[in-house]
N, C-alpha and C positions, 0 to 999 in steps of 0.2 A: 561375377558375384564379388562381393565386398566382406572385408572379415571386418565385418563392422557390427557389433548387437546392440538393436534398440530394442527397447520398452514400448510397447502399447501406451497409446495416451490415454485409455479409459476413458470415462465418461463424458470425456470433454475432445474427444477426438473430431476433428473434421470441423472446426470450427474455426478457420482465419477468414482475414477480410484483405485480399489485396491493395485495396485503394483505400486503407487505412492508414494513416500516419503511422512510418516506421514500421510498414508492412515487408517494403521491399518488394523487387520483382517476383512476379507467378515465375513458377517453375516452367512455363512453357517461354513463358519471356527470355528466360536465362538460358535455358539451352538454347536456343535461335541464336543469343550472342555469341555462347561459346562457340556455335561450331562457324559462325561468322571470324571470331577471333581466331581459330585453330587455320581458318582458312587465310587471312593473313597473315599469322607467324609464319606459315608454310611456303608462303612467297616469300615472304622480308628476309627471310633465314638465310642467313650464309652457308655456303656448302661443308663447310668444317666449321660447327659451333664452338667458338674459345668457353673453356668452361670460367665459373660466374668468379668476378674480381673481388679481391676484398674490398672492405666500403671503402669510402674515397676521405680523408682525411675531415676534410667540411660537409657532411651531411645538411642535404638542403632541407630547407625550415618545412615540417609537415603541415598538410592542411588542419586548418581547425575543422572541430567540431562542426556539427549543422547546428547554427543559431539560433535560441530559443525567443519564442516572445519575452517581451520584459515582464509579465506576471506571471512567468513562467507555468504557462496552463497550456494545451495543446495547441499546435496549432489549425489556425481554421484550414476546411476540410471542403474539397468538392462537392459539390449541391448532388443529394444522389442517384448515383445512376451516371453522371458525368465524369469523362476521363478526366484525371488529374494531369494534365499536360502543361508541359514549359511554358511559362509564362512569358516567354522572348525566345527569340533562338541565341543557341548556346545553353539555355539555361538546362539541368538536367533533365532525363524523361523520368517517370513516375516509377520511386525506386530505386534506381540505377542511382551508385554514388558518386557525389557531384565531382569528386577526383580523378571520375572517369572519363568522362564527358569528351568528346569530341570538341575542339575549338578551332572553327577557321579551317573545317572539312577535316585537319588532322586529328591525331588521337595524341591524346594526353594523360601523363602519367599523373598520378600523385607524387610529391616528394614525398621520399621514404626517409626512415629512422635510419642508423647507419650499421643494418646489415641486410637492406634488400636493392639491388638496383633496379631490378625492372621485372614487368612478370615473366614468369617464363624461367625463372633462375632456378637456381638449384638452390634449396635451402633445408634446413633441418625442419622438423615437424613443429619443433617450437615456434622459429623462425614464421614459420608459414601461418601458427596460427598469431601472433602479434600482429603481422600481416594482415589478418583478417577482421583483427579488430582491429584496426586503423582504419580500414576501407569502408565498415559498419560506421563508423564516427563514432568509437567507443573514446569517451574523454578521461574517465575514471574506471580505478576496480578495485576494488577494499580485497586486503587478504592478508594472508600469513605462509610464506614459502617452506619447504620441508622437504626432505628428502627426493619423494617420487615428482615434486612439481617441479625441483631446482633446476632441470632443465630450463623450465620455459621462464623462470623466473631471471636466465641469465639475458636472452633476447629483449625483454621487458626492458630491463635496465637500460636496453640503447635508442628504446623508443619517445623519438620527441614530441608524440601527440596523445599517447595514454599516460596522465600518472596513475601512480601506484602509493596508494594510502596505506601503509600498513598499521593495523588494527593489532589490539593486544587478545581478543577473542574470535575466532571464527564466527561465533554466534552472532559478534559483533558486523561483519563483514557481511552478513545475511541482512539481518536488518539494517545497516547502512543502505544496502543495493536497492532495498526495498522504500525506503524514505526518498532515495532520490530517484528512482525510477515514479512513486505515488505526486513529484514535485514536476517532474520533469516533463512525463509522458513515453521517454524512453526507455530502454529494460536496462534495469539494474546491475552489475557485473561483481562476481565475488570470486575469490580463488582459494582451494585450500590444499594441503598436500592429501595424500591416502590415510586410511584408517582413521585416528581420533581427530586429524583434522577435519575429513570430510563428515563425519558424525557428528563434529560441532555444528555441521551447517542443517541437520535435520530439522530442528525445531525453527529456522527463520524459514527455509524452502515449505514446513509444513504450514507454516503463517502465511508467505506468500499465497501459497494455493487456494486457503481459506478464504482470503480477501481479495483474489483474483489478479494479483500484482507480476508485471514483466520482467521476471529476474532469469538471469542464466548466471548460472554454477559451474565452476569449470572445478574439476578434481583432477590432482594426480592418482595415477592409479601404478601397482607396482608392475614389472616388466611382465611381458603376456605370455613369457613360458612360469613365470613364478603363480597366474591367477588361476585360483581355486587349491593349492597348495597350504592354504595358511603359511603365507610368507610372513616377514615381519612389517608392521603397517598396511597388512591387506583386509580389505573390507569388503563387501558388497554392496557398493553404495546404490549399485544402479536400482539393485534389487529391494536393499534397504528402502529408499525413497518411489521406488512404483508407486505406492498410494498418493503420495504426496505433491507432485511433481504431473503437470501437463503431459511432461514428454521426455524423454532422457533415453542418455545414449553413451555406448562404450565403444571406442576407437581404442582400433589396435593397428592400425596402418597412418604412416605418416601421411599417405596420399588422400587420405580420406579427411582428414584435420578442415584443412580450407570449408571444404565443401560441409563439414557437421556444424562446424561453425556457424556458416551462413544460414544454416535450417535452423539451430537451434535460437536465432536471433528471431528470424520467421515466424516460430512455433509462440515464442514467446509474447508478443508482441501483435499476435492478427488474432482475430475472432474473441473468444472470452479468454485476455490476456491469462499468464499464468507463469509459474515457473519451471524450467526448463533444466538439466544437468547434464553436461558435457567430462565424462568421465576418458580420462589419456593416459593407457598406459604408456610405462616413463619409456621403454624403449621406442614407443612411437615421437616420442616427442624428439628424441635422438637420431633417428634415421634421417635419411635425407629425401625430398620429394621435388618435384618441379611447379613452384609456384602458380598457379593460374588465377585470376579473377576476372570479370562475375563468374561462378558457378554454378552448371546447373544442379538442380535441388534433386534428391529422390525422396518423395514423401508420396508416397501412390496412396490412394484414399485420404488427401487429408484436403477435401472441398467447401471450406466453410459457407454458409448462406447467412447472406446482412443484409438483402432486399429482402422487405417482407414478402407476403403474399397478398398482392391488391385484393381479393376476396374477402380475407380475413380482416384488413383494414376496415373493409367498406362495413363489413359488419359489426367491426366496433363502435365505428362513429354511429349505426344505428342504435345501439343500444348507450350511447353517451345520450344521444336526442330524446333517447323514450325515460331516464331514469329520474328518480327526483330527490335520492341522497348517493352520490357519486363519490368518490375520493378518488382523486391521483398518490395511490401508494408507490411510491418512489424508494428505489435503491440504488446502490452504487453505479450499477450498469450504466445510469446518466450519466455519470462523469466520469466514466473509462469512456465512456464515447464521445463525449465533447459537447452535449446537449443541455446545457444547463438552456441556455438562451431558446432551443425549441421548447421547452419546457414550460417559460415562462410565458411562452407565449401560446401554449396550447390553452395553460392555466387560465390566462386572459381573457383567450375565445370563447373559452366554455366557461370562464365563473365557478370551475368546479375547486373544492377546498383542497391542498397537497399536505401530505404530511412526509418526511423525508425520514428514513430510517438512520441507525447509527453509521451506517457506510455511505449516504446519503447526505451529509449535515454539509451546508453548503451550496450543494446542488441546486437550491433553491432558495434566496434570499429569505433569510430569518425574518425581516424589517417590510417582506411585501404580506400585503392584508390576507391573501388564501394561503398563509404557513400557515399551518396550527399545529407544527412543532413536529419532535420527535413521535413514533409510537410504543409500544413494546413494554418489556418488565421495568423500567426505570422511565419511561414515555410521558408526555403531557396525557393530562384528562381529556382532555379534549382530542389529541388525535386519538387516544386508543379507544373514544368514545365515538368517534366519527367510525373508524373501521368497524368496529362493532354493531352500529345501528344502521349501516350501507346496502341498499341496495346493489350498487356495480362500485365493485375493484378495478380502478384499471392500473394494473401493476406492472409498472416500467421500469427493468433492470433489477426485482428484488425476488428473493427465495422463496421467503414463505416460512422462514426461522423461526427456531422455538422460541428463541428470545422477543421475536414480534406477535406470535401466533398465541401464546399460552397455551393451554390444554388446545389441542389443534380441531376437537372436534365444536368443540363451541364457539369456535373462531370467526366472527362475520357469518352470521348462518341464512342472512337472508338475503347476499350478496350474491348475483352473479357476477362472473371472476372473468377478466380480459388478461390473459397473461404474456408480453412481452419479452422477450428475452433472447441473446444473442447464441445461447447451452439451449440447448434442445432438452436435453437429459433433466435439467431443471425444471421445465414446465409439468405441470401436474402430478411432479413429483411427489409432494406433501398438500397440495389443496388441488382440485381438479378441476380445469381451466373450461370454460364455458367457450370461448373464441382466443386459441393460440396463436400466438403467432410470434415464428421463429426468426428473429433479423437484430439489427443492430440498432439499438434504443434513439440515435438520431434520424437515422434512416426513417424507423417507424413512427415516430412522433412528425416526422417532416410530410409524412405519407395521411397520417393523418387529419392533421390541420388542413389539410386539402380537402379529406374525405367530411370532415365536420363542419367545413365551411360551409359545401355542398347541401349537408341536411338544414343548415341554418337557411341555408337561401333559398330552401322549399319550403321552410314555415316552419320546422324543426329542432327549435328551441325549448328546453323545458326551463319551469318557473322553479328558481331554488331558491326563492327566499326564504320560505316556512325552512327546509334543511338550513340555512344558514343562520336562521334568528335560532334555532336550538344551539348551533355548534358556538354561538358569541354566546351564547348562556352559561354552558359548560366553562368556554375560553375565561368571562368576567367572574364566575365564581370560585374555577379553580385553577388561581395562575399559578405559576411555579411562583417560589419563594423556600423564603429559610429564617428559623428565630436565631438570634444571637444568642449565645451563650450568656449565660447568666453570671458567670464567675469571672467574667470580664475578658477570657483567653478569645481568640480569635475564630471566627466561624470559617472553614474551611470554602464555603459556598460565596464569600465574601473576596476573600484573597483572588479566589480563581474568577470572579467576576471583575476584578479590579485589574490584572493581567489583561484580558481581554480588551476593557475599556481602554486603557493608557495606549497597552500596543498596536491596538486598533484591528481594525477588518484583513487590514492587508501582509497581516504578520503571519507566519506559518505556523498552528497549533498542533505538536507533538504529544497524544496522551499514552500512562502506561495504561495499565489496566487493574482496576477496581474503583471503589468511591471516587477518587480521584479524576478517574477517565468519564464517568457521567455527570461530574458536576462540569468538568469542562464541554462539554457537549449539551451541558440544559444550559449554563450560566453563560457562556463567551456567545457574543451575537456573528453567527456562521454568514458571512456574506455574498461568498466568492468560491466556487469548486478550486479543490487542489490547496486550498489552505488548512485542513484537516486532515490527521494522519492520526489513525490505533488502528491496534489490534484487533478486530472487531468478531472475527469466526472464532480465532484457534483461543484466544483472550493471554499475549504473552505477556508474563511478567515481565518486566527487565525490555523490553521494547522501544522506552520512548529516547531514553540518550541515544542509543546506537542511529536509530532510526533519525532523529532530527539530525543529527551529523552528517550523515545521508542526503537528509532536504538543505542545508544549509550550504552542502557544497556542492549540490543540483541548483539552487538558487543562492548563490551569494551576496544579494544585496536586497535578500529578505530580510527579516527581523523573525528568527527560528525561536520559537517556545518550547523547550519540553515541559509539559504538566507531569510530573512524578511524584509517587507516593514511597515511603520511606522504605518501603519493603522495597517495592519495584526496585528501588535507584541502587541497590547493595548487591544487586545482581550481575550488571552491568558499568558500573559506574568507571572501572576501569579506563573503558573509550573517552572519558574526559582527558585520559592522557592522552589519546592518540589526536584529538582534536587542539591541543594547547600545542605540541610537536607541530604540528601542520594548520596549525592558526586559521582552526574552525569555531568561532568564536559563538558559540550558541547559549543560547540562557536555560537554568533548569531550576525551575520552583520544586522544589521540595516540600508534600503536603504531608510538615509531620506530623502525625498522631500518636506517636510509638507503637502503633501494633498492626498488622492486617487488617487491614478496616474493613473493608466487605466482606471479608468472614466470621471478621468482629459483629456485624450487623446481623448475620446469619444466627450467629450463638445466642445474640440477645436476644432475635426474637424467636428462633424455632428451636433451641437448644438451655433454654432455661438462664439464659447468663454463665452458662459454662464454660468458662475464657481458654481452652484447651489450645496450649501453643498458640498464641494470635499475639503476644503481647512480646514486644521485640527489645523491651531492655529490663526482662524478666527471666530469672533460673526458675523454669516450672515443676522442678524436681525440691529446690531448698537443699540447705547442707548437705541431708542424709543422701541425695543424688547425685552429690556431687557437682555442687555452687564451687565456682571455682574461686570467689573472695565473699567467705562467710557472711563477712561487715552488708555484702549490698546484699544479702539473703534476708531480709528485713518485710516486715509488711506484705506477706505472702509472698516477696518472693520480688518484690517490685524498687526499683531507687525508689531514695529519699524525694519527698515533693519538695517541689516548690516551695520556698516560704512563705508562701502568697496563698501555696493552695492550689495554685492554678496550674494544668500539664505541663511536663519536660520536654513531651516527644522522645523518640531516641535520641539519646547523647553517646551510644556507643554502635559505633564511633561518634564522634563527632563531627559535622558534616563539614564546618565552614575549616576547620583545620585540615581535614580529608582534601577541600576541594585546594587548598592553598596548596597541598604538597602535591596536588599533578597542576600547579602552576596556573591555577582559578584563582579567581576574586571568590572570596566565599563572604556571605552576609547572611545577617541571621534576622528575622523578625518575630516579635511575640507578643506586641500592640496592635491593636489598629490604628489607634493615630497613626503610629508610623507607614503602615503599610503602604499606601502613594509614594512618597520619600524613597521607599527602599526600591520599588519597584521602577522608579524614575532612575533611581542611581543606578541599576542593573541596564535599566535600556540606552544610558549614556557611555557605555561601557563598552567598547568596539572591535577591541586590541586583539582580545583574551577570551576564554568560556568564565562566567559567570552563574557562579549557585547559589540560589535564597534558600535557606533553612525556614519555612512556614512553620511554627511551634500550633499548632491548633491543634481543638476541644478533640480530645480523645473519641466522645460520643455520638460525634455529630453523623447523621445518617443521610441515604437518598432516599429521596420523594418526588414524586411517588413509589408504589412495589406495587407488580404484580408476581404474587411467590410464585414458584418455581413449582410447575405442572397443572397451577389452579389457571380458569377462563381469566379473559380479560375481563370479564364481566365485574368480577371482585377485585379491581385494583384499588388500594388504600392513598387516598389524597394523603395524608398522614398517620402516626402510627394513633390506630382504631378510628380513624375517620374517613367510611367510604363515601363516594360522589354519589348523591343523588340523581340520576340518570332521566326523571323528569323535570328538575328544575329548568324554569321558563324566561328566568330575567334572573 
């Protein structure tokens, strides 16, 4: 037995995928090695083992990383059901890291950092687990050292293949791991010590989980005669994060380190990705263990399934054949699996319309003719009009969210529902699936296409023209758009459209979350999976810096955007230091309006214009509340305007001074003429992070809305103008 306690993964248990990119070897794989390796040390072993040398003066250069495609999107994946095997001999087996590998019949070590020589040593628990993230090709880990971690943060130090970004927020190191885990395809890595460090990491670990992202958490924890004590900086994190969190696990043995490691990369990483925490007490990290790699895994019960079931295939393509208003409701699930391209080509075969949800944007070229956009509370008319008037759902890799469903029970009501998905636990959870079927979104769309070719080449084809001369009716009458402001100030939907165009397709777009995050998501044209990143379940504030900094130093020869909104960015904004220190050179638009715009939207229109705390360079108390400089207690409560009339935005702070003193370019705009100009000057800018100040229309809103608990039936094209649901032309 192991004095090792893990967490239940909940709902989401049992769901990896071996032959998944950055799965790593099955558990039966690895034990096979190990007792293959235990049976070589056994021979090779000298009869009096010298104990282990200090490092050697010159530590040999570590292997890098495993190399990413140049657009940094996953890499392509065995056709399924086919082993992933070497591609040449020598080359690795599937899994097994390439530092292992046998060359020329012999065995071959990795070069190490300069304090492991070889496996098999003696090393401290720290030691062992730095070790283990070398042999993972872990390249980065955002953190903050502290007390119960400073153990393992003194081994790090000598590691030549992991840097170590130190972050000014924990929170920050969460969402970091997460941006570039969403960039990369590989799980994220963050570090924080015990107590308020690792409670800083709750709200990224609970974002992660939300939006189904690869991160592992590694915590200090205090010594394991002091847990459950209320020691000083003790917490319960493992316990704290149970909801949150795929999987997690508390180590109180150094022997055990290696080995949670390697599972917790596993867990993270196969079936419906997720995040993962690795919780060390400090004296484990301190003891000493005997190094070994590969390890075998103990996870009993955890047998994910990503082959569909041929039965359930066969009968979806049946009822794709019989339907004659179909939608491909698409969610994120595409592009955690790598299916953008089956996708488009399912889309093709069938003629059938896609609409891509907000975890989705991407996945499906915005620019090919069967988008019809976003759906949901902030959605095109036309997709939330398409799912609405559908005969068959076929829903690949999405939930069934409130934000897409509206009042859930008038939700597509004449829809039979094909539901997809790689979470068992998800399907008919909240809409009840007429033909489930449990597997991995490439897999089953690959299974598909096969199954629907089939019906087509019996005569099996339905007519969707008439469905589609409706859904161009809706599309020509109610396209997205925006009016400018009238008072000459800048229209917020314009800025974020002009970002997009300049920086193109192939730039990475960071949003935080409100007005801000849907107009990037209606307005920027989404081309390519993996170039879009929010918050999109838990909806964080303060998300999009940390998080681009993350993708930016997952892809370094992107062109990173955060899209940020004035609140958002006052949250966070910190990490602009950490990124100018370590010349992570990312751009952040700042969409000021001076106040909480989405909840500003909310007051105007279901709270009477009751501006309650929403306005961000306002005392909403006045003198008698204690205004802390009388003079700007003025005009309820609000600065002086503009001589012009036209918004301030917040000035307090002030952004482009703010951004100057953590060693930014800061530039401000609050023309449109200018706005090209500024946003060229920002993309010429390479060195350093760079922040535009957006000065925009205070009032400006998203459009469409469906409010919050009403059908999609009643979505509002603009404020008091709903769609006509039989217009024809």
């Amino acid at each position: 037995m192991t004095d090792q306690t893990t967490t239940p993964a909940g709902p989401r248990a049992g769901l990896a995928d071996p032959a998944r990119k950055g799965s790593g070897p099955t558990p039966r794989d690895l034990a096979a090695r190990a007792a293959a390796r235990d049976a070589t040390d056994a021979r090779s072993a000298p009869a009096q083992p010298a104990p282990a040398q200090p490092a050697p003066a010159q530590p040999a250069t570590a292997q890098p990383a495993p190399a990413q495609p140049a657009n940094g999107q996953p890499a392509a994946q065995p056709a399924p059901g086919q082993p992933a095997g070497p591609s040449a001999p020598g080359q690795p087996a599937p899994g097994q890291p390439a530092a292992l590998q046998p060359a020329s019949g012999q065995p071959r070590e990795r070069p190490q950092a300069g304090f492991t020589e070889a496996v098999g040593a003696q090393l401290t628990g720290a030691q062992a687990l730095v070790g283990a993230l070398e042999r993972l090709g872990v390249d980065v880990v955002f953190g903050i050292p502290g007390g119960a971690i400073l153990p393992l943060y003194d081994p790090l130090f000598d590691s030549v293949s992991v840097r170590h970004i130190l972050v000014r927020h924990e929170q920050g190191a969460g969402h970091a791991a997460a941006g570039y885990a969403q960039v990369t395809g590989r799980p994220g890595v963050c570090m924080a010590t015990s107590g308020p460090g690792a409670t800083n990491l709750v709200t990224p670990l609970a974002d992660a989980y939300m939006d189904s992202v690869p991160v592992v958490a590694i915590t200090g924890q205090v010594p394991s005669a002091l847990i459950g004590t209320d020691g000083f900086q003790e917490a319960d994190i493992s316990g704290i994060t149970l909801p949150i969190t795929k999987h997690n696990f508390l180590v109180t043995k150094a022997d055990d380190i290696a080995r949670t490691i390697a599972e917790a990369f596993h867990v993270a990483s196969t079936g419906r990705p997720g995040p993962v925490l690795v919780d060390v007490a400090k004296d484990a990290l301190q003891s000493m263990t005997e190094f070994h790699w590969p390890v075998p895994f103990d996870l009993p019960g955890y047998h994910p399934v990503t082959r569909p079931h041929s039965r359930q295939v066969r009968e979806a393509a049946r009822l794709i054949a019989e339907a004659k208003r179909p939608v491909l409701y698409v969610g994120g699930g595409v592009i955690k699996s790598g299916a953008s391209q089956e996708l488009v080509a399912l889309a093709e075969l069938t003629g059938i319309p896609v609409v891509t949800t907000l975890m989705a944007r991407g996945g499906f070229p915005d620019s090919h003719r069967q988008n019809l956009g976003m759906p949901g509370m902030h959605g095109n008319v036309a997709a939330v009009g398409a799912l609405q008037k559908a005969d068959l759902l076929i829903t690949l890799g999405a939930r069934f969210d409130d934000r897409v469903t509206g009042k859930l029970d008038s939700f597509a009501r004449d829809a039979a529902v094909v539901h997809a998905d790689i979470d068992p636990a998800e399907i008919s959870k909240n809409r009840r699936a007429d033909v489930p079927i449990v597997g991995d979104c490439r897999e089953v769309i690959t299974e598909l296409l096969t199954a629907v070719t089939a019906e087509q080449r019996a005569g099996h084809k339905p007519d969707l023209s008439a469905w589609w001369s409706q859904l161009d009716a809706w599309r020509t009458t109610y396209p997205l758009g925006y009016d400018q402001p009238g008072d000459g100030s800048l229209a917020p939907q314009f800025v974020i459209e002009r970002i997009g165009r300049i920086a193109g397709p192939d730039s990475v777009y960071v949003a935080g979350v409100g007005q801000h995050q849907m107009w990037a998501a209606q307005f920027i044209q989404h081309e390519r999976p993996g170039h879009w990143l929010n918050s999109g379940g838990l909806g964080t504030m303060g998300y999009a810096v940390p998080a681009a900094m993350g993708a930016k130093v997952g892809r370094p020869d992107a062109c990173v955007w955060a899209i940020d909104g004035d609140g958002c960015f006052q949250m966070t904004n910190q990490e602009l230091a950490t990124c100018t220190v370590n010349s992570i050179p990312i751009k952040v638009a700042i969409i000021n309006n001076g106040n909480l715009g989405m909840v500003r939207q909310w007051q105007t229109l279901f709270y009477n214009e009751r501006y309650s705390n929403t306005d961000l360079d306002r005392s909403h108390g006045g003198p008698a509340h204690g205004h802390p400089d009388p003079g700007l207690a003025v005009a309820g409560g609000e600065l002086p305007a503009d001589p012009g009339g036209r918004p301030r935005g917040t000035r307090i702070p002030d952004f482009v001074k703010l951004a100057e003193a953590y060693g930014c370019v800061g530039l401000r705009c609050e023309d449109a003429g200018n706005v090209d100009a500024v946003i060229e000057k920002a993309m010429a800018i390479n060195d350093r992070p760079v922040v535009v100040d957006f000065i925009v229309h205070r009032d400006a809103m998203v459009w469409p809305m469906v409010a919050a608990g009403t059908s999609n039936d009643d979505i509002v094209f603009a404020r008091n103008i709903a769609p006509d649901w039989d217009v024809t032309e």
